[in-house]
C-alpha positions as CSV (number, residue, x, y, z in Angstrom):
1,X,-35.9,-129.2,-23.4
2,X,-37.5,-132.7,-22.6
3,X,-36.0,-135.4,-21.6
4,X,-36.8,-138.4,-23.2
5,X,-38.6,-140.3,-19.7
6,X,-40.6,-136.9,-19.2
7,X,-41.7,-137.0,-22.7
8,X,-43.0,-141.1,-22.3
9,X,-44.5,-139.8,-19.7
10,X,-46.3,-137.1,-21.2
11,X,-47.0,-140.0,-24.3
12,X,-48.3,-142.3,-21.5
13,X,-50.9,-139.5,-20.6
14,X,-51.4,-138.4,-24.1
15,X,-52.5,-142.0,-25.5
16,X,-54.9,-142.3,-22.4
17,X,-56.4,-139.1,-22.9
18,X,-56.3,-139.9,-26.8
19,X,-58.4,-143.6,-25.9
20,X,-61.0,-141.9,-23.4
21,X,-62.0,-139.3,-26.7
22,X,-62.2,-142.1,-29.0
23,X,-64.9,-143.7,-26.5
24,X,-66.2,-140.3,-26.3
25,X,-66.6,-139.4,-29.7
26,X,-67.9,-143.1,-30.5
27,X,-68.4,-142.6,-34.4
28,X,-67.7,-139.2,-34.7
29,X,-64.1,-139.2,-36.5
30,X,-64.9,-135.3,-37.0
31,X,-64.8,-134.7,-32.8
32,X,-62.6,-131.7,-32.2
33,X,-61.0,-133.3,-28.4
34,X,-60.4,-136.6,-30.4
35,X,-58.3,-135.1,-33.4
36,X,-56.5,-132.6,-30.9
37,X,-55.3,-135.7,-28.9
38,X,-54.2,-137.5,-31.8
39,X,-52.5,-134.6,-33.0
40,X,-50.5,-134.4,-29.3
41,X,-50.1,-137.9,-29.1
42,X,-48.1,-137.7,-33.1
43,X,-46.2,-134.5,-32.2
44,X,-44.9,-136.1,-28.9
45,X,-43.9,-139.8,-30.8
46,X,-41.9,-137.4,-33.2
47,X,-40.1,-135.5,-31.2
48,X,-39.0,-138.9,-29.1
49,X,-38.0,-140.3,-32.9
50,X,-36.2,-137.1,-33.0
51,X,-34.1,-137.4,-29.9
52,X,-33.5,-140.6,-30.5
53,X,-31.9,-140.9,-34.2
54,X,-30.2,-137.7,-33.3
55,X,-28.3,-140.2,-30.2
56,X,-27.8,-142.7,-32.9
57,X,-26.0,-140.1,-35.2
58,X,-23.8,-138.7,-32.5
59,X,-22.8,-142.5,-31.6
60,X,-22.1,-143.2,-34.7
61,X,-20.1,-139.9,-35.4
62,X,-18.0,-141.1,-32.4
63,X,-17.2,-144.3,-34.2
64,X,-16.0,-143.1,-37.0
65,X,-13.4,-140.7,-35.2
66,X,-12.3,-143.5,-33.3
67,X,-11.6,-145.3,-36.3
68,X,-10.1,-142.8,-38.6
């Protein structure tokens, strides 16, 4: 599995490729490239949400066997 600094890497690239196919496709909001980058650029930003509430959740499970 990713870590999370290979996967903002991998959004880093993703929302560079995602810009140069918006220039590319110009008015076209129909471009095939464009709506596949947009689509990697979302899936990657998810799975990074993902990661991190799922850290939160194990913090705050911690916590709460401290305290009780």
């Amino acid at each position: 599995m990713a870590t999370k600094e290979q996967l903002k890497g991998h959004i880093d690239k993703a929302k560079s490729v995602k810009e140069e196919a918006q220039k590319k496709a110009g008015e076209n909001k129909y471009d095939p490239d464009l709506r596949q980058s947009k689509k990697k650029f979302k899936r990657l930003t998810r799975k990074v949400a993902k990661i991190d509430y799922r850290e939160k959740m194990l913090a705050e499970k911690g916590k709460k066997k401290k305290e009780g």
